[in-house]
VEXFIMI-346694 format. One line per field, with one value per residue: residue number from 1; z negated, y negated, x negated of N, C-alpha, C in turn. Coordinates in steps of 0.02 Angstrom, whole numbers, plus 32768, in hexadecimal, padded with zeros to 4 digits. Atoms other than C-alpha are relative to their C-alpha. Last residue first. Layout:
BEGIN
k c(NUM  ...)
n.c3 c(Z  ...)
n.c2 c(Y  ...)
n.c1 c(X  ...)
ca.c3 c(Z  ...)
ca.c2 c(Y  ...)
ca.c1 c(X  ...)
c.c3 c(Z  ...)
c.c2 c(Y  ...)
c.c1 c(X  ...)
// end
This chain:
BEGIN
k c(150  149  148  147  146  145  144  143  142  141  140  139  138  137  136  135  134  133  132  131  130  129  128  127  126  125  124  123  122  121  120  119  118  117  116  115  114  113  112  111  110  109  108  107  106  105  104  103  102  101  100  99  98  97  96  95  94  93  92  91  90  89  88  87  86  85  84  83  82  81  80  79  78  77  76  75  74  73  72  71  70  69  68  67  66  65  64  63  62  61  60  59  58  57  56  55  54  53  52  51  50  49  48  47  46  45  44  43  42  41  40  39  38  37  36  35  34  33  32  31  30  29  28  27  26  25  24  23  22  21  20  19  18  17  16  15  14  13  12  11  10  9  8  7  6  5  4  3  2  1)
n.c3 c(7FF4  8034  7FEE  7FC8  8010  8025  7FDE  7FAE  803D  8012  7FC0  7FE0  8011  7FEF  7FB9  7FCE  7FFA  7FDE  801C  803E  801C  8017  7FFB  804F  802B  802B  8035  8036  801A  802C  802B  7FC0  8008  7FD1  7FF2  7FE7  7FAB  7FE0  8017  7FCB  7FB6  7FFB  8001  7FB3  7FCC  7FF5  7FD3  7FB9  8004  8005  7FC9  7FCB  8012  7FEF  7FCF  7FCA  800F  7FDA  802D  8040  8005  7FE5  7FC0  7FE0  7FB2  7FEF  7FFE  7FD1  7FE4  7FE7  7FE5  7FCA  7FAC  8015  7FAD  7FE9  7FB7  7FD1  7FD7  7FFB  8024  8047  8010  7FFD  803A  8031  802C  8031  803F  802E  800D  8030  803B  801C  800A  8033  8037  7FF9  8016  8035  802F  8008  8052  8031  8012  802D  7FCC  8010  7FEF  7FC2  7FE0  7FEF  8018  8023  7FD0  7FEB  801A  8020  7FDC  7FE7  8045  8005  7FDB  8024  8027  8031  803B  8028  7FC8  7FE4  802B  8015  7FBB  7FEE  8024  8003  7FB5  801D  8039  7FBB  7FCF  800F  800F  8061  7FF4  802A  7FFC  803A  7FF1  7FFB)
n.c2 c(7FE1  802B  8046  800C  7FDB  804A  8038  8002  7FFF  8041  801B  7FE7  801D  802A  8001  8009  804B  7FFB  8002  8019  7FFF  7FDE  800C  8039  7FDB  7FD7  8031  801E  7FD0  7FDE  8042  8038  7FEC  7FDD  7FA6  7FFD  8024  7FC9  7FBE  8002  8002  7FC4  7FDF  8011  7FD6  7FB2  800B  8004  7FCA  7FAF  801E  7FE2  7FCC  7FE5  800E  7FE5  7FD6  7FE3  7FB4  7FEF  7FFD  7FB8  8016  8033  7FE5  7FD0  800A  802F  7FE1  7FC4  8027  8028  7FC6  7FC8  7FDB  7FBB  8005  7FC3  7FFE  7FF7  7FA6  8013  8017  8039  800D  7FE7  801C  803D  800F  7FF6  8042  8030  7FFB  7FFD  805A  8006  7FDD  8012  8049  7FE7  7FF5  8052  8027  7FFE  8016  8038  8023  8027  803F  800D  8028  7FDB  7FAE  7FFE  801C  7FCC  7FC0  8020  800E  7FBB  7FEC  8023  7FE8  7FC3  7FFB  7FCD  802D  8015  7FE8  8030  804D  8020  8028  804F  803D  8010  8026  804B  8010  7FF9  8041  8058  8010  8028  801D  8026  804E  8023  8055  8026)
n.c1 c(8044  8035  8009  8023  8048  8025  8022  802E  8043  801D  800A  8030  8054  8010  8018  7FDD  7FFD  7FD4  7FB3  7FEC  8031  7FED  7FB9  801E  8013  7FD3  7FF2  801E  7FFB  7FC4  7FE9  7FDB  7FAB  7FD1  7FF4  804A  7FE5  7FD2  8026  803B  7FEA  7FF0  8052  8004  7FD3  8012  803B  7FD1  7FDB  801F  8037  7FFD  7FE9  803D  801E  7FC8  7FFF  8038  8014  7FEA  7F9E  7FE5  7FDD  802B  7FF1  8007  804F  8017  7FED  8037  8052  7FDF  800B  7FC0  8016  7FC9  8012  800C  7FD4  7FB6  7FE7  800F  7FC9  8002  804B  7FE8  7FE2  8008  8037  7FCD  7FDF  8027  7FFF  7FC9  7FFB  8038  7FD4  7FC7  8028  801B  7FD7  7FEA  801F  7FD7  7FBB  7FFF  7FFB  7F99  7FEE  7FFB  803E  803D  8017  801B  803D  8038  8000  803D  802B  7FFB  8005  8043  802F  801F  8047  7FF7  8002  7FCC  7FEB  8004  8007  7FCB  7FD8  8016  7FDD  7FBE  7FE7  8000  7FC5  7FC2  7FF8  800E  7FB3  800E  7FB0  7FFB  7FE0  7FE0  8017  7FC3)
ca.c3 c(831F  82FF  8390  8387  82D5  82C7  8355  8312  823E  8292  82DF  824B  81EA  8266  8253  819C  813D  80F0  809A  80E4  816E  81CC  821A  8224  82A8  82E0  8311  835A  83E7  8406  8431  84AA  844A  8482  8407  8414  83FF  8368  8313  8353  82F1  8257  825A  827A  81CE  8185  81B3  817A  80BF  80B5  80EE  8071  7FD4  800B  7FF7  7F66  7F11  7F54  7F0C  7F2C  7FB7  7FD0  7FC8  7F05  7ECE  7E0F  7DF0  7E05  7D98  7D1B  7D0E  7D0B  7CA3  7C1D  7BFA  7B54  7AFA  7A58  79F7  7956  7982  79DC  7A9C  7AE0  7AB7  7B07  7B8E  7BB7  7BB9  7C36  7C9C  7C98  7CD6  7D67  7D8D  7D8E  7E03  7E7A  7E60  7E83  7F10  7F45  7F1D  7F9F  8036  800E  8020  7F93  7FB5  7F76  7ED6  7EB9  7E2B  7E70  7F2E  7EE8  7E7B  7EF8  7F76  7F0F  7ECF  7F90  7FB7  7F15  7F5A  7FF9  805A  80F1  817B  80F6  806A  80FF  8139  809B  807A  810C  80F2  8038  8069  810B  808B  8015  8094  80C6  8151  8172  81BA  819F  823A  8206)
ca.c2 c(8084  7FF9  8013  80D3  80DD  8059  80D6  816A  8122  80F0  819E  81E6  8170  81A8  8261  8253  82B2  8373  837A  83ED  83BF  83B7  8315  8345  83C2  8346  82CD  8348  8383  82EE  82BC  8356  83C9  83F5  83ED  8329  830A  837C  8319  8274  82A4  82B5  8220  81C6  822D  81FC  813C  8148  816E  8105  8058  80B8  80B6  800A  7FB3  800A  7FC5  7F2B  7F15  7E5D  7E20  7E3B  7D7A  7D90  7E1E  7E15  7D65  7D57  7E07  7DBB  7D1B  7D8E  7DFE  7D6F  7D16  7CBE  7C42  7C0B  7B71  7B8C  7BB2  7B05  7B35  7B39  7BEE  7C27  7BAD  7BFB  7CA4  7C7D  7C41  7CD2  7D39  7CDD  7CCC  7D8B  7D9C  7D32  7D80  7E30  7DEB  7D87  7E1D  7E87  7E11  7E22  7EE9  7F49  7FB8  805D  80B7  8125  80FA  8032  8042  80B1  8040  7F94  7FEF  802E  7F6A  7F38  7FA8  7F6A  7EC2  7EDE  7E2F  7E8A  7EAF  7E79  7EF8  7F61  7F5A  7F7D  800D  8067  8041  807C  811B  813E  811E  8188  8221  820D  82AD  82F5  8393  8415  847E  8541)
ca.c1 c(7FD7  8057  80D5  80AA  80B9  815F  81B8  8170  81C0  8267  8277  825F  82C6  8352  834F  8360  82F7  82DA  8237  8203  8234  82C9  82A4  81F1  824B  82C8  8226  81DB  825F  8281  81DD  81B5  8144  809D  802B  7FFE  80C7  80B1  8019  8081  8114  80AD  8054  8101  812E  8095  809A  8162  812B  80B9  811D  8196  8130  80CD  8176  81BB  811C  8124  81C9  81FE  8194  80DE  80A0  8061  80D9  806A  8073  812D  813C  80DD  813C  81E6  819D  81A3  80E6  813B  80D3  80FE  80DE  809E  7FD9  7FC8  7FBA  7EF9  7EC8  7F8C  7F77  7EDE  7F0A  7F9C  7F32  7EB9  7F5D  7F59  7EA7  7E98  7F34  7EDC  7E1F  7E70  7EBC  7E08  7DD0  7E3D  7E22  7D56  7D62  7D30  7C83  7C9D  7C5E  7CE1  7D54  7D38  7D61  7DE0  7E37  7E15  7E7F  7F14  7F13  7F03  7F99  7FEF  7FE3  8031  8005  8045  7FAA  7F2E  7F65  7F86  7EE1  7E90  7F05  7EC1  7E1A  7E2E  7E84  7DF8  7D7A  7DB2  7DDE  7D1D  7D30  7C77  7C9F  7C27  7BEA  7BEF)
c.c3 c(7FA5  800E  7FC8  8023  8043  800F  7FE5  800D  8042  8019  8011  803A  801C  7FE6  800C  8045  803C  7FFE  8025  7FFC  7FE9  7FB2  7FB9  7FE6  7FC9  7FD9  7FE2  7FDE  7FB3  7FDD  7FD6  7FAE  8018  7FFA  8026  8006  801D  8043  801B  7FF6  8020  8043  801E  8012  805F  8025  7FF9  801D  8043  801E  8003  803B  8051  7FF7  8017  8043  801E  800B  8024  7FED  7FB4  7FEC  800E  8050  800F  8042  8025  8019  8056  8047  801D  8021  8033  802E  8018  8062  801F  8045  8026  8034  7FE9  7FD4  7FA8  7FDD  800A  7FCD  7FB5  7FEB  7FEF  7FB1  7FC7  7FF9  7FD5  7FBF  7FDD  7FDF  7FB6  7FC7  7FF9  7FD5  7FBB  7FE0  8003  7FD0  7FC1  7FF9  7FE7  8036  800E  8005  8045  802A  802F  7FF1  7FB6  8006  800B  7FB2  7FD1  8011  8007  7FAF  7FE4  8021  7FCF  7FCA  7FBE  7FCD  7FD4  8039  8040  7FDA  7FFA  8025  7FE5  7FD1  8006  8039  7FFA  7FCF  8024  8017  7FE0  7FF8  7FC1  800D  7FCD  800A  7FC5  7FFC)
c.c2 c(802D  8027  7FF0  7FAE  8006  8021  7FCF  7FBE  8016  800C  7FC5  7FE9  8024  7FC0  7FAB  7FFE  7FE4  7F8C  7FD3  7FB8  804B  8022  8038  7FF2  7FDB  8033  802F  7FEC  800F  8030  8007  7FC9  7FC0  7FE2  8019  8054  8021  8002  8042  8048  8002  8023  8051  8017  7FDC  8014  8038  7FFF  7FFE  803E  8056  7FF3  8019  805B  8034  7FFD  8034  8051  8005  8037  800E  8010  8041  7FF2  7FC9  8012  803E  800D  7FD6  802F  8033  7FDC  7FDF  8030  802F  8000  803A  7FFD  8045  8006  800D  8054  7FFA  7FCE  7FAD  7FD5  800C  7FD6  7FBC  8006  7FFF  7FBC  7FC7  8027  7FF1  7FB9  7FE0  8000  7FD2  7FB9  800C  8026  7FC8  7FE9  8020  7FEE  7FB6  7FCE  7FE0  7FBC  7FDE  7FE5  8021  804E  800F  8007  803A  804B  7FF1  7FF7  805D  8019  7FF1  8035  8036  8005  802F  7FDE  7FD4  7FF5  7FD3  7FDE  7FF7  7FDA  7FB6  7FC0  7FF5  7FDA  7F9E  7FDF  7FEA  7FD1  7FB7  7FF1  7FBE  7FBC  7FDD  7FCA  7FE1  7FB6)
c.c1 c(7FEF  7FBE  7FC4  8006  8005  7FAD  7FE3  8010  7FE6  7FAA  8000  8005  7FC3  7FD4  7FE4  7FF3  8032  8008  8035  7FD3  7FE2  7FC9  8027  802F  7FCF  7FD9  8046  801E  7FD0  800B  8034  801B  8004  802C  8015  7FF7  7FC6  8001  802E  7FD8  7FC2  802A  801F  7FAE  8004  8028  7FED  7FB0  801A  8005  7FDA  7FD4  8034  8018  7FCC  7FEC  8015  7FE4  7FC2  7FF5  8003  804F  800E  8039  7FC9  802A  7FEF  7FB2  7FFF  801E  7FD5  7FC5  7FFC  7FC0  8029  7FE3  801B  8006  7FF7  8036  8057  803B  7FF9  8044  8020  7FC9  7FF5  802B  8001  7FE2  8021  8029  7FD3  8015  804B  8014  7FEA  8025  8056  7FFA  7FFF  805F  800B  7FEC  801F  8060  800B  7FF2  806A  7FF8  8006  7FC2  7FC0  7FF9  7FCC  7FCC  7FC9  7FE7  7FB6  7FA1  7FE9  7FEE  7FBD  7FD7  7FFE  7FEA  8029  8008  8045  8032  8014  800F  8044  8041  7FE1  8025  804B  8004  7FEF  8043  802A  8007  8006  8052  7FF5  8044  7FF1  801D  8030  7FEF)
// end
């Protein structure tokens, strides 16, 4: 039997390289720099310079704290952290990268039907129907964003 060699990993962290750099996602690139580390992978330089970003921004906040006179307080709300932490990926990045995802399987998944046989329409209602059950017309968003994006 011939052994596929598939590197799922790689293929994950590639991926969510490129959309890091594609959208300025920075929980892609955080996803990214995770893996690269749990499994020994080279980290791409656009996600260590995020990494490095973030980094710098908390360390700021350190050094007020060592540099402010021990009575006055220093308050890092959410709010600061939550600035620091979207960087240039909007207001939920999170949310963001959750449907972006979630529409690059289901225009994966169309295509993997289309490439079977089935007539377009007739795909996209049966992904449509799933599981798990979806609206017709985010599935037929999510082909036409996955065959305009690739």
């Amino acid at each position: 039997m011939t052994k596929i060699d598939i590197d799922f990993i790689g293929s994950e962290i590639a991926d969510l390289t490129a959309y890091f750099e594609e959208t300025g996602n920075v929980v892609a690139a955080w996803r990214a720099y995770s893996l690269s580390r749990q499994h020994n992978r080279p980290i791409a330089d656009s996600v260590m310079l995020e990494v490095d970003r973030f980094a710098t921004g908390v360390s700021a906040v350190a050094e007020r704290a060592m540099q402010t006179s021990p009575d006055a307080p220093l308050y890092f709300t959410p709010e600061k952290l939550g600035v620091l932490w979207r960087g240039n990926g909007g207001q939920n990045p999170a949310d963001a990268l959750r449907r972006d995802w979630r529409d690059r399987k289901i225009g994966h998944e169309v295509w993997r039907r289309v490439e079977s046989g089935e007539k377009v329409g007739v795909a996209i209602e049966a992904v449509a129907k799933g599981p798990p059950s979806r609206d017709t017309e985010i599935v037929r968003k999510a082909w036409q964003r996955f065959r305009r994006d690739g």
